[in-house]
Residue, then its C-alpha position, 0 to 999 in steps of 0.5 A: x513503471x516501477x514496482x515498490x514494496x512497502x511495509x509497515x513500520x509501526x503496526x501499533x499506530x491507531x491509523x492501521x484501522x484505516x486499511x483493510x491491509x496490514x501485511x507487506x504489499x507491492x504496487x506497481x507505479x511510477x514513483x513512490x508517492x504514486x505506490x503510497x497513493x495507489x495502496x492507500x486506495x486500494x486498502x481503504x476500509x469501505x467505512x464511512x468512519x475511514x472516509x477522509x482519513x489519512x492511511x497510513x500507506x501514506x505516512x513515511x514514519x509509519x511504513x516504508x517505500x522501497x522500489x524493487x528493480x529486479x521484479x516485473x510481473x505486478x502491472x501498473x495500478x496494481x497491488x498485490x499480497x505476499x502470497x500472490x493475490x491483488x488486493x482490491x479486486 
C-alpha cells in the first residue's frame, strides 16, 4: 500500500462541481489510479445531477498524483484533508 497526495491543477474547470473537495488530499492505495478512483469515490456530491459524471479527482490534466514515500499513518481506503480529518466518514 501507498500513500498519494493529489492536488488541483485547474480548480476553475466546471467539473469541480462534482466533488464536495477542493483542497489537496491524501489517499491510501496501491497505485495512483486506485488513489484517483478512491477519492473520487469519496468526494462525489450525493447529487443525483453528479451521478455518472466523471470527477475530476480522475483527470490527470486537472489534478496531480504524486506517491508520498516518507508518509504511513493514512490506511488503505482512506482519504484524508490537510488538517487531518478523513474525508467520507
Amino acid at each position: 500500500m501507498n500513500i498519494y497526495r493529489l492536488d488541483p491543477i485547474d480548480p476553475g474547470d466546471p467539473s469541480w462541481r462534482n466533488s464536495i473537495e477542493k483542497d489537496s488530499v491524501w489517499a491510501g492505495a496501491a497505485t495512483p489510479s486506485d488513489a484517483r478512483q478512491l477519492v473520487a469515490d469519496k468526494t462525489r456530491p450525493d447529487t443525483r445531477e453528479a451521478a455518472g459524471l466523471k470527477s475530476p479527482w480522475q483527470d490527470e490534466a486537472l489534478t496531480s498524483c504524486v506517491r508520498e514515500p516518507s508518509l504511513t499513518h493514512i490506511r488503505a481506503g482512506t482519504v484524508v484533508r490537510a488538517d487531518g480529518s478523513q474525508v467520507g466518514d
